[in-house]
PAKETI-533472 format. One record per residue: residue number from 1; residue in three letters; x, y, z of N, C-alpha, C in turn. Coordinates in steps of 0.2 Angstrom, whole numbers, plus 5000, padded with zeros to 4 digits. Layout:
<site num="NUM" residuo="ALA" n_xx="X" n_yy="Y" n_zz="Z" ca_xx="X" ca_yy="Y" ca_zz="Z" c_xx="X" c_yy="Y" c_zz="Z"/>
...
! end
This chain:
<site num="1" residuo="UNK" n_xx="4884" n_yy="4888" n_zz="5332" ca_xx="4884" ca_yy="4896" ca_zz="5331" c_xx="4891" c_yy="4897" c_zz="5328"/>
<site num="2" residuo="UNK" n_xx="4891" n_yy="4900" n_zz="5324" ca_xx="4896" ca_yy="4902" ca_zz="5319" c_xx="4901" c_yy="4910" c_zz="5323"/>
<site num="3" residuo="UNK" n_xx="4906" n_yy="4908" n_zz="5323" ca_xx="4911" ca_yy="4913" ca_zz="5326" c_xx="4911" c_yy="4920" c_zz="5320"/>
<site num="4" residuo="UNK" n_xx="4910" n_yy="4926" n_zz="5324" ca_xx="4911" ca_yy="4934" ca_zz="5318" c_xx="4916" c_yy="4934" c_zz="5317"/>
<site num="5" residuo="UNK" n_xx="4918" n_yy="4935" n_zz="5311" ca_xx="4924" ca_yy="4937" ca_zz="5309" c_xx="4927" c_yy="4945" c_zz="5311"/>
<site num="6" residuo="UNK" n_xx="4931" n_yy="4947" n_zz="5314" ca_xx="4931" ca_yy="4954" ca_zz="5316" c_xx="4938" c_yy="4955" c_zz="5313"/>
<site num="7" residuo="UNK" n_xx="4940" n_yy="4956" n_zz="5306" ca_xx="4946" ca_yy="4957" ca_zz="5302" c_xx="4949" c_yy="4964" c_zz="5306"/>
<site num="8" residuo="UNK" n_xx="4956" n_yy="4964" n_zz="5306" ca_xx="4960" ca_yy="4972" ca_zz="5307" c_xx="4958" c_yy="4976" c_zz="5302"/>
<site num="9" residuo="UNK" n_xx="4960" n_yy="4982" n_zz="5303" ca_xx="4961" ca_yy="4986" ca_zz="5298" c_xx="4965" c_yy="4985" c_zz="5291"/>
<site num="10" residuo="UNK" n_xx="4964" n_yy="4987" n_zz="5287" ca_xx="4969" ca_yy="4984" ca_zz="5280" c_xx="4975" c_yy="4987" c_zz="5283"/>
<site num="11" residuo="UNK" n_xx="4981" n_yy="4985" n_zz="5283" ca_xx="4987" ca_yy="4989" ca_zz="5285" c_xx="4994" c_yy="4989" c_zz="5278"/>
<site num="12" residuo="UNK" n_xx="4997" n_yy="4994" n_zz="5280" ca_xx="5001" ca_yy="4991" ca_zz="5274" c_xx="5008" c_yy="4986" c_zz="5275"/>
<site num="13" residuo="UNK" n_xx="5010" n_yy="4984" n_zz="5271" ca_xx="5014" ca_yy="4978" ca_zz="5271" c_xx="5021" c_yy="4981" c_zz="5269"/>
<site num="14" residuo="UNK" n_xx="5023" n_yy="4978" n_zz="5278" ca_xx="5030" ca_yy="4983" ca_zz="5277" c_xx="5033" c_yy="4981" c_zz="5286"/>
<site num="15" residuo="UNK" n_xx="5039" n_yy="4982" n_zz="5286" ca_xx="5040" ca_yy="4978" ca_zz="5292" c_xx="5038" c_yy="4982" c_zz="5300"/>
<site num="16" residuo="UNK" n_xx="5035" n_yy="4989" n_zz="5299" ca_xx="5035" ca_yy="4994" ca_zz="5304" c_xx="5027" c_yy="4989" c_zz="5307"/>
<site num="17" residuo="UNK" n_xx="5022" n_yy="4987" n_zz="5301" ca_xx="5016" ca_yy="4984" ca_zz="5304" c_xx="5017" c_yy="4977" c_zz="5305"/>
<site num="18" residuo="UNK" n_xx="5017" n_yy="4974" n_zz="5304" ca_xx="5021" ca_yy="4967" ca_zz="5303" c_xx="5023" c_yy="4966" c_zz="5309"/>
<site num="19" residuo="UNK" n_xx="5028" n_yy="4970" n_zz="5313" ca_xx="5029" ca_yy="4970" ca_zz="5319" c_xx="5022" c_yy="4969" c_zz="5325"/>
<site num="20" residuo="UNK" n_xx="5019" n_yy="4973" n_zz="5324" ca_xx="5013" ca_yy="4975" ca_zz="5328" c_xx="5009" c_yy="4968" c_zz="5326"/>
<site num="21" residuo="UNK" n_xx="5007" n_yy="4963" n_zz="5325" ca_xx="5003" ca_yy="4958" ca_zz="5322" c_xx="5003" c_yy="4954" c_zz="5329"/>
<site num="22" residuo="UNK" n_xx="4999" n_yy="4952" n_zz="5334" ca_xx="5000" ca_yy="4948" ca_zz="5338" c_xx="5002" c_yy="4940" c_zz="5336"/>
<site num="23" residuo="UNK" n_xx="5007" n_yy="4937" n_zz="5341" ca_xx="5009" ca_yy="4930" ca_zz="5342" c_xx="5004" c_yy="4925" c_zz="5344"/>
<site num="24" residuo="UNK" n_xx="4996" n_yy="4925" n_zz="5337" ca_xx="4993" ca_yy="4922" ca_zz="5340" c_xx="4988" c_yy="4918" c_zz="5334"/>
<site num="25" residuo="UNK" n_xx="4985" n_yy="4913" n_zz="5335" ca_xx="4985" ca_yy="4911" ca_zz="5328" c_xx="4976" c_yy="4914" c_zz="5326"/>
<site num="26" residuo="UNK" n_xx="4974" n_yy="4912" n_zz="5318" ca_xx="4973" ca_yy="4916" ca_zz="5315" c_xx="4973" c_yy="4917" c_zz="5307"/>
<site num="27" residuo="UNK" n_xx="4970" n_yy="4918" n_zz="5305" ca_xx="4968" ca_yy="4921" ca_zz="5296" c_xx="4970" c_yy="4925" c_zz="5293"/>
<site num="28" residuo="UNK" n_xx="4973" n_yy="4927" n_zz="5289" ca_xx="4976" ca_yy="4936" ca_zz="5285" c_xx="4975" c_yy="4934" c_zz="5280"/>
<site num="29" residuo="UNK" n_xx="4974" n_yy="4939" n_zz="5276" ca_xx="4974" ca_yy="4942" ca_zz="5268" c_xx="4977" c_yy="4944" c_zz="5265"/>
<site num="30" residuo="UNK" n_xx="4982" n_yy="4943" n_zz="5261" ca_xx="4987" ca_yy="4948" ca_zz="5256" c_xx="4985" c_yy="4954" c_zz="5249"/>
<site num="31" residuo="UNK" n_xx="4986" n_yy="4958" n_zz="5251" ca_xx="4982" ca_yy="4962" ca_zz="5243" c_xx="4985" c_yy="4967" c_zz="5240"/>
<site num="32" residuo="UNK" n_xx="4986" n_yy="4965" n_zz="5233" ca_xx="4990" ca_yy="4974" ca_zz="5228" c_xx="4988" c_yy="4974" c_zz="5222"/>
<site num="33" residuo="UNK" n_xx="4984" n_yy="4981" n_zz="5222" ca_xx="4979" ca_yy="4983" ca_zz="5216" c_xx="4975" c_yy="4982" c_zz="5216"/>
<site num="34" residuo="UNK" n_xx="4972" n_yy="4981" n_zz="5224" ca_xx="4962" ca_yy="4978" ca_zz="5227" c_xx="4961" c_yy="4973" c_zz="5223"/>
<site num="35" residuo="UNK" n_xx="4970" n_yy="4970" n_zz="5223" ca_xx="4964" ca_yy="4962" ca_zz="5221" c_xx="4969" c_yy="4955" c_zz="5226"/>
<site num="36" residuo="UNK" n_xx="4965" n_yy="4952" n_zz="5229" ca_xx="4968" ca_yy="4947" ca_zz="5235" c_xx="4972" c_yy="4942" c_zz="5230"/>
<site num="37" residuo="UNK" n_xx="4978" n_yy="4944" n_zz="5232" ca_xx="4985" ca_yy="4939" ca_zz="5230" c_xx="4983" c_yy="4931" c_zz="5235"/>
<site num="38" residuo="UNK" n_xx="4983" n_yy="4933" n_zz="5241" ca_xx="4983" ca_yy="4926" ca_zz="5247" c_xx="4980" c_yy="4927" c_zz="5253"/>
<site num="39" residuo="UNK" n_xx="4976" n_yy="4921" n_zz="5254" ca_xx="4972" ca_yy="4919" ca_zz="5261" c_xx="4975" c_yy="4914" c_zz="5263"/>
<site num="40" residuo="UNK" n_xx="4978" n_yy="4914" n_zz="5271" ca_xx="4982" ca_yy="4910" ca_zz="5273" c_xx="4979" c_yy="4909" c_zz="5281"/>
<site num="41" residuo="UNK" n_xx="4982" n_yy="4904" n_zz="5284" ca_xx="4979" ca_yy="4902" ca_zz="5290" c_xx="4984" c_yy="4899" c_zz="5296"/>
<site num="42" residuo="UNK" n_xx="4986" n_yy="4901" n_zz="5302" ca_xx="4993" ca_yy="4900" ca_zz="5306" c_xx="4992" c_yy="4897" c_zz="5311"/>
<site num="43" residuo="UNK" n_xx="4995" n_yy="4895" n_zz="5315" ca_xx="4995" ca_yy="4895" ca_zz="5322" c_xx="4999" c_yy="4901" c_zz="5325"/>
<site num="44" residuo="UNK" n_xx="5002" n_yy="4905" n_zz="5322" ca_xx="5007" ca_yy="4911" ca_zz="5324" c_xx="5005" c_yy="4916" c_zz="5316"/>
<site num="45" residuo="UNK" n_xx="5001" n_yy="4922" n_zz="5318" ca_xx="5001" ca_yy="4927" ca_zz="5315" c_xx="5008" c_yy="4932" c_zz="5315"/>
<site num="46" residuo="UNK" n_xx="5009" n_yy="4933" n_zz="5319" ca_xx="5016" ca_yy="4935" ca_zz="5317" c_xx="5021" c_yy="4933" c_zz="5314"/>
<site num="47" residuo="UNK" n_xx="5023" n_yy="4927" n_zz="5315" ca_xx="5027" ca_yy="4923" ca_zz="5311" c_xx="5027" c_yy="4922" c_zz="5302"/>
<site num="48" residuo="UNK" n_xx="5021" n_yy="4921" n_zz="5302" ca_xx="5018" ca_yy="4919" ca_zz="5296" c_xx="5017" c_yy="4925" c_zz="5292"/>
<site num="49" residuo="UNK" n_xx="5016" n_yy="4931" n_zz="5294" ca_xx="5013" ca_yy="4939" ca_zz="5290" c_xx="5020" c_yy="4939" c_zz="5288"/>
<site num="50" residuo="UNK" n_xx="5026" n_yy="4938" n_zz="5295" ca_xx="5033" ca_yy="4943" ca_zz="5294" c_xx="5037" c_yy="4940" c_zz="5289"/>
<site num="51" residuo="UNK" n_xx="5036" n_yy="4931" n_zz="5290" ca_xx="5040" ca_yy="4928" ca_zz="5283" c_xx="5037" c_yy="4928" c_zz="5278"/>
<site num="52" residuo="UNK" n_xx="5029" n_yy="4932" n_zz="5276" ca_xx="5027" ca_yy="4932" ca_zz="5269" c_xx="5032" c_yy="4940" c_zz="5266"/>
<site num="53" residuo="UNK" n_xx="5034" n_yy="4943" n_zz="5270" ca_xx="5038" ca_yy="4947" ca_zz="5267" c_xx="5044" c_yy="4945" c_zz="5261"/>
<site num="54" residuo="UNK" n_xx="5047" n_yy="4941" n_zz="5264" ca_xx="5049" ca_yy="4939" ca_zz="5258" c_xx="5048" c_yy="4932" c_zz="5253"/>
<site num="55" residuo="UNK" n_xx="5042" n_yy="4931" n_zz="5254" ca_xx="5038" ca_yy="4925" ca_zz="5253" c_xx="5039" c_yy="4926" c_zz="5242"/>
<site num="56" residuo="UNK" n_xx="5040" n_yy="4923" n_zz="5240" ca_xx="5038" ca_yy="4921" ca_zz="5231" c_xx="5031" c_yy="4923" c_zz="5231"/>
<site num="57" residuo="UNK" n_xx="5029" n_yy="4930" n_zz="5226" ca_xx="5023" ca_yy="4930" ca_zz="5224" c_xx="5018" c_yy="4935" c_zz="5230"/>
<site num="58" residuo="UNK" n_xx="5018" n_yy="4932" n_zz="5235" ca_xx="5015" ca_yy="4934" ca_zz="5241" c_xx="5019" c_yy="4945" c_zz="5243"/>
<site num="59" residuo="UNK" n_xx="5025" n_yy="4943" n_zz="5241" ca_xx="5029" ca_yy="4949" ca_zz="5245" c_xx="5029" c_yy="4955" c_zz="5241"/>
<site num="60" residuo="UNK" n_xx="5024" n_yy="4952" n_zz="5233" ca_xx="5023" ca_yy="4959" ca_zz="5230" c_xx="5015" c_yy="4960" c_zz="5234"/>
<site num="61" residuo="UNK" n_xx="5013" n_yy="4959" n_zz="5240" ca_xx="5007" ca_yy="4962" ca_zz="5242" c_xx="5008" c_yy="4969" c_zz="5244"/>
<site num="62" residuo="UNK" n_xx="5004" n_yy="4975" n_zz="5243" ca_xx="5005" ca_yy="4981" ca_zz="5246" c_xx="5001" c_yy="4980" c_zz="5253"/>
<site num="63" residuo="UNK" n_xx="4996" n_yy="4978" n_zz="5254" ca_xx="4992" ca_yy="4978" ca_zz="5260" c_xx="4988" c_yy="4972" c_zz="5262"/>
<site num="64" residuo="UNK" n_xx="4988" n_yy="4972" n_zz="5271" ca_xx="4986" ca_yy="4966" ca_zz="5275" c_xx="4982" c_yy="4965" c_zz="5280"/>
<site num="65" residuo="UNK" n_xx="4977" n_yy="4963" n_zz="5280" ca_xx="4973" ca_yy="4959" ca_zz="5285" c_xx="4973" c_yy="4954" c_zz="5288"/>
<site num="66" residuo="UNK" n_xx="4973" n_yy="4955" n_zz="5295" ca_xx="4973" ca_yy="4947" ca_zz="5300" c_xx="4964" c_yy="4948" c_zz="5305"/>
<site num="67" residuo="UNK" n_xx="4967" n_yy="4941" n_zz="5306" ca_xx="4959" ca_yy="4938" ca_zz="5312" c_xx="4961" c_yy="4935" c_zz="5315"/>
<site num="68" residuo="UNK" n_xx="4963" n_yy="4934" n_zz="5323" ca_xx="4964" ca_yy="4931" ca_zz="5327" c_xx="4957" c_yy="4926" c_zz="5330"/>
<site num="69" residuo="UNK" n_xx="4961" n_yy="4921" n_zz="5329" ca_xx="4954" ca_yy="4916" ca_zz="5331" c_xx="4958" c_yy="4908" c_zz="5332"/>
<site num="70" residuo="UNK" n_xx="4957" n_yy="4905" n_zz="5334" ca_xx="4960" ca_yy="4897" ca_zz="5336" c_xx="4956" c_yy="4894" c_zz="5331"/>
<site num="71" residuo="UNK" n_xx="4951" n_yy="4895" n_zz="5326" ca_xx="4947" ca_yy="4890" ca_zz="5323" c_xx="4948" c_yy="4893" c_zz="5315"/>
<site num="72" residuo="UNK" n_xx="4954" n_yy="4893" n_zz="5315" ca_xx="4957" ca_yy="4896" ca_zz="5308" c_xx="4957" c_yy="4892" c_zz="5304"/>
<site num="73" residuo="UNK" n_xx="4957" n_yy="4886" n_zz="5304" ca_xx="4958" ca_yy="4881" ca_zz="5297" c_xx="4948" c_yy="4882" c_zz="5293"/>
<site num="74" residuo="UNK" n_xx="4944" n_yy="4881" n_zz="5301" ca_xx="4937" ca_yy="4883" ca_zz="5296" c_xx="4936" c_yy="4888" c_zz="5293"/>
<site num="75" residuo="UNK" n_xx="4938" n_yy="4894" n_zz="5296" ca_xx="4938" ca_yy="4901" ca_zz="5295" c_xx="4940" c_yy="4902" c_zz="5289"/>
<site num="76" residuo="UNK" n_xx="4945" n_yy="4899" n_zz="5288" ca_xx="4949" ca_yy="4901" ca_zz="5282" c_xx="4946" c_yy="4897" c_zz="5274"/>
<site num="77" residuo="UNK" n_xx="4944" n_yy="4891" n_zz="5276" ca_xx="4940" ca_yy="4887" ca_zz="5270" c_xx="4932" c_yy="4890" c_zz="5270"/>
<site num="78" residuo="UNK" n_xx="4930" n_yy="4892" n_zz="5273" ca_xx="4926" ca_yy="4894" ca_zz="5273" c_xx="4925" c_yy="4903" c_zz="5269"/>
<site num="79" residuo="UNK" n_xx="4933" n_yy="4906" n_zz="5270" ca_xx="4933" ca_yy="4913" ca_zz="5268" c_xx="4935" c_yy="4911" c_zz="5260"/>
<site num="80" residuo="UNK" n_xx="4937" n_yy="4905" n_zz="5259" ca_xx="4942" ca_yy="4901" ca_zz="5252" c_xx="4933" c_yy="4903" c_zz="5248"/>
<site num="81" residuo="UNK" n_xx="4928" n_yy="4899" n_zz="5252" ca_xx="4925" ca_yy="4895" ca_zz="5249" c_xx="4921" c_yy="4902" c_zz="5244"/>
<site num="82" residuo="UNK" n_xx="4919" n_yy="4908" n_zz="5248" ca_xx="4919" ca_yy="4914" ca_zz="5248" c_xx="4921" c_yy="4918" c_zz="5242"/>
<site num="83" residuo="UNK" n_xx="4929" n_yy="4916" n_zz="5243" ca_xx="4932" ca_yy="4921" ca_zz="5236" c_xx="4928" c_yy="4916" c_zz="5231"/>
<site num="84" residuo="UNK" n_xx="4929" n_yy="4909" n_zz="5231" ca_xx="4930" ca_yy="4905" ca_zz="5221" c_xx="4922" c_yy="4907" c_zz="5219"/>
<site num="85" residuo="UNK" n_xx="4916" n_yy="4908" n_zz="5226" ca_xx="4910" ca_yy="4908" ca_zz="5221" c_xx="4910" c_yy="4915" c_zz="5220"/>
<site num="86" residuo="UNK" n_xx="4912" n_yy="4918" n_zz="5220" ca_xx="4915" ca_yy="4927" ca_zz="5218" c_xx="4917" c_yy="4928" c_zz="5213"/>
<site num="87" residuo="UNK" n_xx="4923" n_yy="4924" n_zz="5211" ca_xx="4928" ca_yy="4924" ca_zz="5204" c_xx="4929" c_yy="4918" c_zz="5201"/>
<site num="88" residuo="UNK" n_xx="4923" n_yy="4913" n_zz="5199" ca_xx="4920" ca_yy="4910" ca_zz="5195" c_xx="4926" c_yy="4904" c_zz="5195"/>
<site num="89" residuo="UNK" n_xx="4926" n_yy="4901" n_zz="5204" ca_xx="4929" ca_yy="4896" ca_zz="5205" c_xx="4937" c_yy="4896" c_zz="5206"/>
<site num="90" residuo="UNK" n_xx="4938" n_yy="4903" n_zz="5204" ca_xx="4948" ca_yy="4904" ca_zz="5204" c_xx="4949" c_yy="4907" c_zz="5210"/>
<site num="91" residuo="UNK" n_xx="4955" n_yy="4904" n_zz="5211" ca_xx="4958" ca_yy="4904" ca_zz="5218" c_xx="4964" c_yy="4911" c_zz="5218"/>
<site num="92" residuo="UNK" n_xx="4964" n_yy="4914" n_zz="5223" ca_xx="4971" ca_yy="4921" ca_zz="5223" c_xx="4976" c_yy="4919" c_zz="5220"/>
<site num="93" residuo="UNK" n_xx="4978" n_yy="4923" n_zz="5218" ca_xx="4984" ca_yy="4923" ca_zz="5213" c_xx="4990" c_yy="4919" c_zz="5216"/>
<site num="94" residuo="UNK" n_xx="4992" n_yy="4921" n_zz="5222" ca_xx="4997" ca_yy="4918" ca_zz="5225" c_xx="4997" c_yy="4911" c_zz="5230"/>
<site num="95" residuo="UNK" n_xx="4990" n_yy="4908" n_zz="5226" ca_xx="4989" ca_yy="4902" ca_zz="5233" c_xx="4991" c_yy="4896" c_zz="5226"/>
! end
């Protein structure tokens, strides 16, 4: 049985939210201009969101979504797998 994905709210990308992101590992999406710059995958969510602040490429995202889950590497190949049959094999911008 396949685990549900229950994403956060889009939040904006900024250190006020970024703060609030639980120390727990997990999936996020980076997004500016409704189109996903990065999909990435942690053992720490918070760590990972607060240093794409000033991450190359990534830290132009305006808004963010996380998924706390422990089976984040499948989750996230699986959410990968998702975007490329979407947008004709191309990966986000920022990966």
């Amino acid at each position: 049985m396949s685990e549900e994905i229950k994403w956060s709210d889009w939040l904006d990308f900024n250190q006020e939210h970024t703060e609030k992101v639980p120390v727990s590992p997990g999936v996020y999406m980076m997004h500016a201009a409704m189109k996903i710059l990065y999909i990435g995958n942690t053992d720490n969510l918070k760590k990972s969101i607060t240093e794409s602040l000033s991450a190359n490429c990534i830290c132009d995202a305006k808004r963010f979504r996380y998924f706390s889950t422990i089976s984040h590497n499948e989750i996230k190949e699986k959410i990968l797998d998702e975007y490329r049959k979407k947008h004709d094999g191309k990966m986000p911008k920022c990966m």
